[in-house]
N, C-alpha and C positions, 0 to 999 in steps of 0.2 A: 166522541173523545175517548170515552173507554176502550170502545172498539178500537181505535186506533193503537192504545196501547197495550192493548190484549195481542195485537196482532205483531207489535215491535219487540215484545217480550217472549212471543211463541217463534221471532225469526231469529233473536241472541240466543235463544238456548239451542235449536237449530244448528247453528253456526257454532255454538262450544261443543255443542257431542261433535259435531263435524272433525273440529280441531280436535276433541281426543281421540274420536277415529283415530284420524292419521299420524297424532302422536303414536299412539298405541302399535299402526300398520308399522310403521318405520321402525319406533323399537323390534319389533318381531324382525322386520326383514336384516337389520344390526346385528340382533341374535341368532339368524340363522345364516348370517356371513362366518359368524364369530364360531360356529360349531364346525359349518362347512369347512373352516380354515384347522382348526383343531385337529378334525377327521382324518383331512389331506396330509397335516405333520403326521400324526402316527401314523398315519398309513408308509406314508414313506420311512420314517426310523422303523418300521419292521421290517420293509424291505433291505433294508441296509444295516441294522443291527447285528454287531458279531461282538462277539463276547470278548475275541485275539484284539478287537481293533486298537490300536493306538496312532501315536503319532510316525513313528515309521511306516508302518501300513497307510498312513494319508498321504506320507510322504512321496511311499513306490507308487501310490493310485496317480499323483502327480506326473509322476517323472515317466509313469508306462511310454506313451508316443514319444520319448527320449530313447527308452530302452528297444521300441521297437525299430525306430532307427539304425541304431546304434548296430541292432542284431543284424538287421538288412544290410548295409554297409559291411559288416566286417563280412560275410558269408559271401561280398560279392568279392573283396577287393584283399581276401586271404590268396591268393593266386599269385597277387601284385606283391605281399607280403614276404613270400616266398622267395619271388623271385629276388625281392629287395636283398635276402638274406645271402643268397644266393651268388650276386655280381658282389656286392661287398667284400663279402669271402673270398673271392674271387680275385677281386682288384688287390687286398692286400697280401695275400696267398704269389700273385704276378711278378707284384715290388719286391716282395723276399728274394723270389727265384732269380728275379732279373738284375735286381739293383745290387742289394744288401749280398747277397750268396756268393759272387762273387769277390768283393771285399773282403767278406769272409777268411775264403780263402786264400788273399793275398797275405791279407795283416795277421791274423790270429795264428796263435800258437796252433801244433795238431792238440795239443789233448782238450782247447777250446773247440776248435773245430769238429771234431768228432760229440765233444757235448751240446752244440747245436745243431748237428743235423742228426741225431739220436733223438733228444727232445723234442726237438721242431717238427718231425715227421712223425713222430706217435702222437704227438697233439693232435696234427691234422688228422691223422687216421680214428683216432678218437670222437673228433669234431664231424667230420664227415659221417660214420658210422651212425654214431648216435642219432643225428639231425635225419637223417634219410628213416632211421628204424623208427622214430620220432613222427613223421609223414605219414607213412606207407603202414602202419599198425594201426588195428582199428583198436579203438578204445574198450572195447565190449557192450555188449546189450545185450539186456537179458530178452529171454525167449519170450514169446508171444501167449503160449501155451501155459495155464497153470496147475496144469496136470502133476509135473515133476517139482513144484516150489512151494514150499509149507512157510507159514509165518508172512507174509506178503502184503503189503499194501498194493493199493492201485494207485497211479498213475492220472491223475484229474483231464490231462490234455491228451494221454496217448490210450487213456482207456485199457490200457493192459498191466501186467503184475511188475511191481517194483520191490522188489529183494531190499533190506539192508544195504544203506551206503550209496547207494543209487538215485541219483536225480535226472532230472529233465533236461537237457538241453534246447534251447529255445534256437542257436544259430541252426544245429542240426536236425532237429524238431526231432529225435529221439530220447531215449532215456538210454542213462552210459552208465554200466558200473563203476562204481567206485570214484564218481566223477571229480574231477579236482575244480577246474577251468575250463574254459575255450579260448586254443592260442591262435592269434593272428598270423602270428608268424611262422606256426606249424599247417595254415587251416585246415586243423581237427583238433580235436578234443582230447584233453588230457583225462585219462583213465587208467582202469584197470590194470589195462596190457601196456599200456605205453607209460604210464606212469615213471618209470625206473630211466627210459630213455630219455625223457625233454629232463628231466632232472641233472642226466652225466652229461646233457648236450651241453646244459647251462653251465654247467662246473667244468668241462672241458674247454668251453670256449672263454670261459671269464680265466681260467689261467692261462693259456694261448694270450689273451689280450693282456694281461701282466705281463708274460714272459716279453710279446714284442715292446712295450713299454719302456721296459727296464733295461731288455739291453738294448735298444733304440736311441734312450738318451741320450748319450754323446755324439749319436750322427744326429738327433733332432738337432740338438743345439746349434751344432757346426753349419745344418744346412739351415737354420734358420737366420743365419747372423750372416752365413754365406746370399740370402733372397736378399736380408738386406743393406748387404754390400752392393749388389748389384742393382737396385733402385738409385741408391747412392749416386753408382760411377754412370750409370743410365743420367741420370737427371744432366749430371754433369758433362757426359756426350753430349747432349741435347742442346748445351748452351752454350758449346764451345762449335757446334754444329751451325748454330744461326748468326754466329760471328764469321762463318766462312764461306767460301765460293761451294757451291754445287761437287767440283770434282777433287774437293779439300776435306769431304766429309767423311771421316775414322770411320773404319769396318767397327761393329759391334762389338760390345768388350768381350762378352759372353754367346756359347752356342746353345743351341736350342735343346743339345742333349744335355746340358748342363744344366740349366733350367730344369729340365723337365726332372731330371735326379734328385735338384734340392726339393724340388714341389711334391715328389713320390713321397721322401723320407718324412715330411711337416704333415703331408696327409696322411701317412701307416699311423704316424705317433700321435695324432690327434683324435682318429676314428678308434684305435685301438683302446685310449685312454677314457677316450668318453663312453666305450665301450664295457670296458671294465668295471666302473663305477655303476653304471646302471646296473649292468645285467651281476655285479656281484652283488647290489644289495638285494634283487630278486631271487636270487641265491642261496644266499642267508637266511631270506625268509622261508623259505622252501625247506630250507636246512632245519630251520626251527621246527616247520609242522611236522618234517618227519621225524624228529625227536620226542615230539610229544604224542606220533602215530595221528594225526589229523590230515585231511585233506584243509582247500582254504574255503571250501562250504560247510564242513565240518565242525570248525572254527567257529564260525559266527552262530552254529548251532549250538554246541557246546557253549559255547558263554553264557546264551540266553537260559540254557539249562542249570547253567553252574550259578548263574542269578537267583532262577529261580527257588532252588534246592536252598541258597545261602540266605534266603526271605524267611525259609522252616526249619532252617537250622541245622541241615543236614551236607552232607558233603558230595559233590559229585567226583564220580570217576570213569573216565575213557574204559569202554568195555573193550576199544581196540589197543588202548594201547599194552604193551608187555615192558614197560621201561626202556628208558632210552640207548640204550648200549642195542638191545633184543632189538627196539624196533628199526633200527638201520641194519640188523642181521635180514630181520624178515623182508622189508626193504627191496633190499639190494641182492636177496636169494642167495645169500653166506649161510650155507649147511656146514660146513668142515672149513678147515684154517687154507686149505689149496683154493678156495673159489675167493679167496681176497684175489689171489693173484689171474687166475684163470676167468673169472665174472668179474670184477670191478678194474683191474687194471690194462688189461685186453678184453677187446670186443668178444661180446656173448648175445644171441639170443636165448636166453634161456626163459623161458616164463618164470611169473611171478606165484607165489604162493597161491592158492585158492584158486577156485573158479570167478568169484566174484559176486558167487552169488548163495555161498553162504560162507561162515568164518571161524572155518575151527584150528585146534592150537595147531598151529606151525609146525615143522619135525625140528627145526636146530631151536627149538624152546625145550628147555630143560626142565625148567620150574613148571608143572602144573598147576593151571588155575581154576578157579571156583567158575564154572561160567556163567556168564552175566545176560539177561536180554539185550536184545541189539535198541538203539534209539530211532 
């Protein structure tokens, strides 16, 4: 009997060390999940740790396969852009000559007459100039070599020297001095050299579209109220038409040149309108940066600087810019009071100040400045 219980006593203790075994094993293998996983977070927050990160940078890591789209698409279909700009211009440039021009010259006084076709044709000459020098000008890039450029960062994607003011272009896969954009509608890049052009293109062509606007409006109207007049007496041929014999049925009220006249006039005054409005507040805005001497990547740089600075107390200030009067001289390459009319009012290729690839004071700057490092 003993023996039996000797032996039912030495199998429950048996069986509890058993069970704290494998309590024991489990705890451990819980604990070495629980470190395992530990490891694996740090290990990855150091791979991904940046000190810049915030919520705009999760934001762009988001949206990249957006922007890479976006790059791929315009680079393809800037051609298409072109041309778009291109027949437009075109088509309403056609309707003046053909339609309106004549008119013109029936009804208008001369000293009218001669003020629209004086205006009308420096526009165009204007609009065409600029838009073509706009294309055909490479934006600039700086050299490969950094033999001849002191003070330089590098370039993360193209591996070579990036001057002041100079970024990457991701459509063109180069780096462009002084870069502002990538326009669709020029497909290239607004820079350095070309800067001063897509700027007169846009101001030339948004007053072009006023001017047709303004004095358009009275034939808009006429020819809009004339389409629908003729919907009108249309309907009412129609149902004076199904009340009669086959060889009873009225010739047409209206001809097809007639038509087509009112529908030119509704379409100049609508394209040119909606024209206006967009590309003047693009304008404007352009207008701003070069008053304050910023490009529009400049801009988003400068805030975040002007933030920061405003966090310690201190104040930021544009190392480019020279005041706003100066910096539309520099601009626009006004050295003396003759180049308003010779560079801004008629077609000029003249270059722009600097190379672009470094930035010292301008000659039509009068006031010497303290100089500043570049950002």
């Amino acid at each position: 009997m003993r023996s039996r219980q000797r032996m039912f006593a030495a199998a429950m203790r048996l069986l509890l060390k058993c069970l704290r075994l494998g309590r024991r094993r489990r705890f451990k293998l819980v604990r070495q999940a629980e470190q395992l996983w530990h490891y694996g977070h740090l290990c990855l927050r150091s791979l991904l740790y940046n000190s810049f990160t915030n919520g705009d940078v999760v934001l762009d890591s988001l949206f990249e396969p957006v922007y890479w789209l976006v790059d791929h698409v315009t680079r393809w279909f800037g051609v298409v852009f072109v041309a778009l700009v291109i027949g437009l211009t075109s088509s309403i440039v056609a309707i003046v000559y053909i339609c309106l021009l004549p008119l013109i010259l029936q009804t208008y006084t001369p000293a009218w007459i001669c003020w629209h076709l004086t205006y009308g044709h420096w526009n165009l000459i204007m609009i065409v100039f600029h838009y073509y020098m706009a294309i055909t000008t490479s934006p600039g890039h700086p050299p490969q070599a950094k033999d001849d450029l002191t003070g330089v960062s590098i370039c993360r994607k193209c591996i070579a020297p990036k001057p002041a003011r100079t970024h990457h272009c991701s459509i063109c896969n180069r780096c462009v001095l002084k870069m502002d954009h990538h326009c669709p509608w020029l497909n290239n890049c607004v820079g350095h050299y070309n800067h001063r052009y897509f700027f007169s293109f846009c101001l030339f062509m948004t007053m072009g579209c006023i001017y047709c606007s303004i004095s358009g409006w009275e034939m808009f109207r006429d020819a809009y109220a004339a389409i629908e007049r003729m919907k009108l007496l249309e309907k009412e041929r129609l149902q004076v038409a199904a009340n009669q014999t086959y060889y009873q049925t009225p010739s047409p009220t209206f001809y097809f040149r007639q038509r087509a006249f009112h529908k030119s006039v509704v379409y100049l005054w609508v394209l040119c309108s909606s024209v206006a409005l967009a590309l003047g507040a693009l304008t404007l805005w352009h207008a701003a940066l070069i008053t304050r001497g910023e490009t529009s990547i400049e801009r988003h740089i400068n805030k975040k600087e002007r933030q920061r600075l405003q966090k310690k107390g201190k104040v930021f200030r544009n190392p480019y810019s020279y005041g706003s009067w100066d910096n539309w001289k520099v601009f626009l390459g006004v050295d003396v009071p003759r180049h308003w009319l010779t560079r801004v009012l008629l077609p000029s290729s003249h270059l722009p100040h600097g190379t672009g690839l470094s930035w010292d004071l301008p000659p039509c700057m009068t006031e010497q400045r303290a100089p500043l490092l570049a950002i």
